[in-house]
C-alpha positions in Angstrom: 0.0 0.0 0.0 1.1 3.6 -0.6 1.7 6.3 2.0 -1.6 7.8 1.3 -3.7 4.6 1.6 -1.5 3.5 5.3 -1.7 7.1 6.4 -6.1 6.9 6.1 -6.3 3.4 7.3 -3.7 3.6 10.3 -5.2 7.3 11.5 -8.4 5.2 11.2 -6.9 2.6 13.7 -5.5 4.6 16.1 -8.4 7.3 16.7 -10.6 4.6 17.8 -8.8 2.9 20.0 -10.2 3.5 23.6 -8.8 5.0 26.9 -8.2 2.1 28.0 -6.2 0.5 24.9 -4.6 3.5 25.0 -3.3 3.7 27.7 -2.3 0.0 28.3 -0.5 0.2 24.9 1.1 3.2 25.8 2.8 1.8 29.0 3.7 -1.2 27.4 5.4 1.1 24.9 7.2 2.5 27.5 8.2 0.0 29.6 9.9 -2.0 26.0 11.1 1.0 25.4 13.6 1.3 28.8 13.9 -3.2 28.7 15.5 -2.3 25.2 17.6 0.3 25.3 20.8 1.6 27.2 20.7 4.9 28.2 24.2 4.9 29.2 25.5 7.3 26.5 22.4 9.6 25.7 22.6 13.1 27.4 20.2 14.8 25.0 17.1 12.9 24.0 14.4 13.6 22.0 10.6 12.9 22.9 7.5 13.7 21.1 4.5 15.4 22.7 1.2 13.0 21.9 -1.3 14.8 19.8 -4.5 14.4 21.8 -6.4 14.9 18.7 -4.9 11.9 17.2 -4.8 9.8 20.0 -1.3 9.1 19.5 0.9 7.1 22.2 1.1 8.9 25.5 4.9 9.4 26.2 4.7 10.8 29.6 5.1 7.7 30.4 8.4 7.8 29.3 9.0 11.2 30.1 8.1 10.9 33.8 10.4 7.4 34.1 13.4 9.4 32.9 12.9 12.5 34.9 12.7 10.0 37.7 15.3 7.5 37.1 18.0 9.5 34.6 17.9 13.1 35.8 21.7 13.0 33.9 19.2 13.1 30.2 18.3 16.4 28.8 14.5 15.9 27.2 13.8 17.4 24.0 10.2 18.2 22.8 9.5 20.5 19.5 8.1 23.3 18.7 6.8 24.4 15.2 8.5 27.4 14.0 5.3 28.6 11.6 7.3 31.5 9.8 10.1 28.3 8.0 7.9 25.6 8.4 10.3 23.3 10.4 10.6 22.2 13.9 12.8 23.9 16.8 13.7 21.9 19.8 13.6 22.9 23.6 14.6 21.4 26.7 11.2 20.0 28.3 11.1 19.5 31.9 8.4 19.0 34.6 7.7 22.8 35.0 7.6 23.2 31.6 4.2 25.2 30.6 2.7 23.7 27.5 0.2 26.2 25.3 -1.9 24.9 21.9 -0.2 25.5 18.8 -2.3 26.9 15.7 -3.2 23.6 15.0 -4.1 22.5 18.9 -0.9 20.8 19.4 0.3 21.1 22.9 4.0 22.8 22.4 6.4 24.1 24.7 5.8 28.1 25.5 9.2 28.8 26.1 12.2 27.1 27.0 16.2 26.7 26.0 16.3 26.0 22.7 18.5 22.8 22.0 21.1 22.0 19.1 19.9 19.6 16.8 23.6 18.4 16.7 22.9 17.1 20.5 20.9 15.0 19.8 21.8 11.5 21.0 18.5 10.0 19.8 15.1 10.4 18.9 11.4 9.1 19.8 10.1 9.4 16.5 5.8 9.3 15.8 4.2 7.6 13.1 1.2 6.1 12.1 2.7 2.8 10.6 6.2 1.0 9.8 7.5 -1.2 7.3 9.6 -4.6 7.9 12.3 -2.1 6.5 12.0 0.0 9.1 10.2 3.0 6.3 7.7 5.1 8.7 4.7 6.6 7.8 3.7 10.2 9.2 1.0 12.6 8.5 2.3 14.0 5.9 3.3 17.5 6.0 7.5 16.7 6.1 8.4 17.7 9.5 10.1 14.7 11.0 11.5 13.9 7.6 13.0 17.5 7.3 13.8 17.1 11.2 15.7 14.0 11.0 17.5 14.2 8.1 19.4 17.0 10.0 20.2 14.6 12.8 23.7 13.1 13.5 24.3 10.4 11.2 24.6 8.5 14.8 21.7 9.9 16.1 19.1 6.9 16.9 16.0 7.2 15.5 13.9 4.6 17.8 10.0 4.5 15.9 7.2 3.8 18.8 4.0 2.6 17.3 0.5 0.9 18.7 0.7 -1.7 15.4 2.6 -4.1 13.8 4.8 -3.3 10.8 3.1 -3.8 7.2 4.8 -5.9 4.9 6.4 -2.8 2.4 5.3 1.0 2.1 5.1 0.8 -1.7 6.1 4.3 -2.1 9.1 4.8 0.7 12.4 5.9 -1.9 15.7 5.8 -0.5 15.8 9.2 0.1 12.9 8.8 2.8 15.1 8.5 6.5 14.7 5.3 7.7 13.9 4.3 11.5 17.5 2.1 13.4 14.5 0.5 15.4 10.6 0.7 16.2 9.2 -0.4 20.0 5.4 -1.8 20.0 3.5 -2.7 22.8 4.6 -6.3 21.7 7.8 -6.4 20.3 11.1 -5.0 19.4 12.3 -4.3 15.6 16.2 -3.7 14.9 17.5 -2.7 11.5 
């Protein structure tokens, strides 16, 4: 199936699951997410704010574990910088005041804005993945954009509710490419 055609059927999916698949998916997510990976050498980390609207995976989970247990990490949210179209990133903490964007998304008011060279890795959205590790987004280019600027050793770790599809018949080369995707049920390596 083509981007267009996952993109429709995998918002589809998503927006009905319930609270409660939600948020049992969403924990799973998280807890995979710190049984897979060392955190040994990230200082900078980025994570992405759910979009409500969307009902995409709930990282505060995630967020809450590491400003708990790794207080050494420096979290990373974005903000969309409406004037060049791209995203900017800034330090995200537990006193950091969130405001709706143009388009409702809950962003970051103010904060330090963070290099994109610091990166160490990335939580990367998406509405589906490929067995190639291709990722499907809504569209509009800014994770693309975002991580193609990244550190060529800059994880880009995909977290999804669903199973990869078989082949996104219109991913090109050109398209980044997730190292590895965490799903409520399993782990996916590149």
């Amino acid at each position: 199936m083509t981007k267009s055609e996952l993109r429709k059927n995998y918002l589809a999916k998503q927006k009905s699951l319930s609270d409660t698949e939600r948020d049992e998916k969403s924990r799973k997510i998280a807890h995979a997410f710190f049984e897979n990976f060392s955190l040994e050498r990230i200082r900078f980390l980025h994570v992405f704010l759910a979009i409500e609207k969307n009902r995409e995976i709930e990282t505060s989970f995630i967020f809450k574990r590491l400003w708990n247990d790794y207080p050494e990490i420096t979290t990373v949210v974005s903000r969309v910088d409406f004037q060049t179209m791209t995203l900017e990133n800034l330090r995200f903490a537990p006193e950091t005041k969130l405001v709706p964007n143009k388009w409702h998304i809950r962003e970051p008011a103010e904060g330090e804005t963070i290099a994109i060279e610091k990166l160490d890795a990335c939580l990367v959205p998406l509405l589906c993945f490929d067995e190639r590790g291709f990722r499907v987004g809504y569209g509009k280019g800014f994770y693309d954009k975002f991580l193609s600027e990244c550190r060529s050793d800059c994880l880009k770790i995909g977290l999804s509710y669903f199973a990869p599809v078989a082949e996104i018949s219109d991913a090109r080369e050109y398209d980044v490419k997730l190292d590895c995707c965490v799903t409520p049920e399993e782990f996916f390596d590149w």
